[in-house]
ZAMARGU-4260 file (C-alpha; in steps of 0.2 Angstrom, whole numbers, plus 5000, padded with zeros to 4 digits):
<rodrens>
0) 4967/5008/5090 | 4959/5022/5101 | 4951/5027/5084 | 4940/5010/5083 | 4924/5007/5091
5) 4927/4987/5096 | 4921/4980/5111 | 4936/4976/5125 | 4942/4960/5133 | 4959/4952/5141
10) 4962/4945/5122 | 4958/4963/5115 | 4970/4969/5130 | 4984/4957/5120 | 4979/4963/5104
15) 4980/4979/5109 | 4999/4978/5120 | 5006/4969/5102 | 5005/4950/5110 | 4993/4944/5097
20) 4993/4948/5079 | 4973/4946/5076 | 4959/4952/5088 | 4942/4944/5084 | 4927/4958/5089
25) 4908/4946/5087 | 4899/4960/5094 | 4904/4971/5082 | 4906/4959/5067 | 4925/4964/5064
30) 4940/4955/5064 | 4958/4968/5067 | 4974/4961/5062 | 4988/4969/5066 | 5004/4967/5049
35) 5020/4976/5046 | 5018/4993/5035 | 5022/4986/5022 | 5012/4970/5018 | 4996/4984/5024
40) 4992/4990/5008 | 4994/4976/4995 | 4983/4967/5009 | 4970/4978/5005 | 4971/4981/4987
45) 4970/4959/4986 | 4952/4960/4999 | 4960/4950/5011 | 4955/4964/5022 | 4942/4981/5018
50) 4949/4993/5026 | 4966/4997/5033 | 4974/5010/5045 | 4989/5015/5042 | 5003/5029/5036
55) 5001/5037/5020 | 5018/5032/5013 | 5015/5016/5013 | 5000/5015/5000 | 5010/5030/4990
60) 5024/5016/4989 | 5012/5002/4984 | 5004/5013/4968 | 4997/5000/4956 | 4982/4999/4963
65) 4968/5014/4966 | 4967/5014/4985 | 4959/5029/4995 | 4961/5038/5010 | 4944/5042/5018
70) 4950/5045/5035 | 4965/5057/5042 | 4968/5053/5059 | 4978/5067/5070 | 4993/5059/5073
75) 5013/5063/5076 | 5017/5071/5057 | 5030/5066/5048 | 5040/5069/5032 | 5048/5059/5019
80) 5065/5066/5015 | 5083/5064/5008 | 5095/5066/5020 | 5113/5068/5017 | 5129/5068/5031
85) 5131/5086/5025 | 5121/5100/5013 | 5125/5098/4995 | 5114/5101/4979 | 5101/5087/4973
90) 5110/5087/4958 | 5127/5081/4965 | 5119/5063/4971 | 5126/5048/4964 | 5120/5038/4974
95) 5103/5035/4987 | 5096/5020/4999 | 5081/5020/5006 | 5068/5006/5009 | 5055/5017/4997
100) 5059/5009/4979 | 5045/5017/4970 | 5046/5033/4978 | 5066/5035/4977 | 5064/5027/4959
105) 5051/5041/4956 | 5061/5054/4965 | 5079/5049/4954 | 5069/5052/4940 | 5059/5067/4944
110) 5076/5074/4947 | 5083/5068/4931 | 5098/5061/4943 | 5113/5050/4936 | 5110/5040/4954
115) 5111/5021/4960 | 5099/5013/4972 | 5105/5005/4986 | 5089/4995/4995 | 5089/4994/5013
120) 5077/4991/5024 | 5081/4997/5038 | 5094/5011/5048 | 5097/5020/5034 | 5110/5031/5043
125) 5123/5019/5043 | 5122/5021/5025 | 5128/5039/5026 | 5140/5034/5041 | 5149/5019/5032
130) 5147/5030/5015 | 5139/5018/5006 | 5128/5032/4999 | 5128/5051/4996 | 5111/5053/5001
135) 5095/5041/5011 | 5078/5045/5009 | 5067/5039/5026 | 5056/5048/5040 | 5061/5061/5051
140) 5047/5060/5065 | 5056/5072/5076 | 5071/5077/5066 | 5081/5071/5085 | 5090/5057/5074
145) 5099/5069/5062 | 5102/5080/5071 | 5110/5070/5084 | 5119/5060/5068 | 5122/5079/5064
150) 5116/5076/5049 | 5104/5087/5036 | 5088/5087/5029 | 5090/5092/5009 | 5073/5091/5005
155) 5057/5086/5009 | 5048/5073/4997 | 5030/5074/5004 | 5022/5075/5021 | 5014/5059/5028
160) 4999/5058/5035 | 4989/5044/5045 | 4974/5038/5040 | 4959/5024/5034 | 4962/5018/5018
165) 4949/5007/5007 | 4950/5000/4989 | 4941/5014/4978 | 4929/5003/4972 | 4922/4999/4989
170) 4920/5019/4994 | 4901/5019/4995 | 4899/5002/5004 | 4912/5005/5018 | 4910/5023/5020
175) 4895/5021/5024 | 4900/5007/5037 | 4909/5021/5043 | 4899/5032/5045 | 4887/5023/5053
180) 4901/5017/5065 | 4902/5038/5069 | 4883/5041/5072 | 4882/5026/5086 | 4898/5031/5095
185) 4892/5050/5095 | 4876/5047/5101
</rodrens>
């Protein structure tokens, strides 16, 4: 939220702490709403809201529509990944679960794998634990959780990165919101 320019107040402070999901700014004409990752982007590409802040695996997930990253914000990096409970070849996967459809569908076939999707949506691991999978694809922020579940990272998908994201149809109008945004809060 540090990265917005919205006037402060004991409701913003409960926006802010995750208390309220929706924070109305009339100073600044703008109205934050705060939604799970993955209602974020479909949000945005339906205009129920113009811009939205958030991780970039997210909108790579949600690929039917043309949406845009115009701002990356310096935050923790992270990596999409397969994971498996020990080091084996791509090839040898029969079987995968992650809560990334399109992008494990995308990565099965990229791979030209014979696997099955298992859908989860969330603790992946205990997939690998209860072997109901040879290999998850999730997150690793810190690499602590695998390595701590001793298991191994086979290979990394993509890099995420955080960031603004706006429908590319709406490019000129909001970057240049944006900008304008910048020039007040610098000077």
């Amino acid at each position: 939220l540090h990265f917005i320019n919205t006037s402060t107040s004991e409701a913003y402070g409960s926006f802010a702490r995750g208390e309220l999901p929706v924070y109305t700014d009339e100073v600044n004409n703008m109205r934050l709403v705060k939604v799970r990752n993955k209602d974020l982007p479909w949000l945005l590409a339906k205009g129920h809201i113009d811009v939205a802040i958030g991780s970039s695996v997210w909108f790579v997930e949600f690929s039917q529509v043309k949406l845009k990253l115009v701002r990356e914000f310096p935050l923790l990096k992270c990596r999409l990944s397969v994971i498996a409970p020990r080091h084996l070849p791509v090839s040898s996967i029969t079987s995968i679960c992650s809560k990334f459809q399109t992008i494990a569908k995308q990565y099965i076939k990229d791979k030209k794998l014979n696997a099955n999707l298992l859908v989860m949506e969330g603790c992946h691991e205990v997939a690998l634990t209860l072997g109901m999978s040879d290999a998850i694809i999730d997150i690793i922020e810190t690499g602590k959780t695998i390595e701590r579940m001793k298991f191994v990272e086979v290979e990394c998908i993509q890099h995420i990165t955080h960031g603004l994201w706006i429908r590319e149809e709406d490019i000129g109008r909001v970057e240049k919101r944006i900008l304008q945004k910048e020039e007040l809060r610098i000077s």
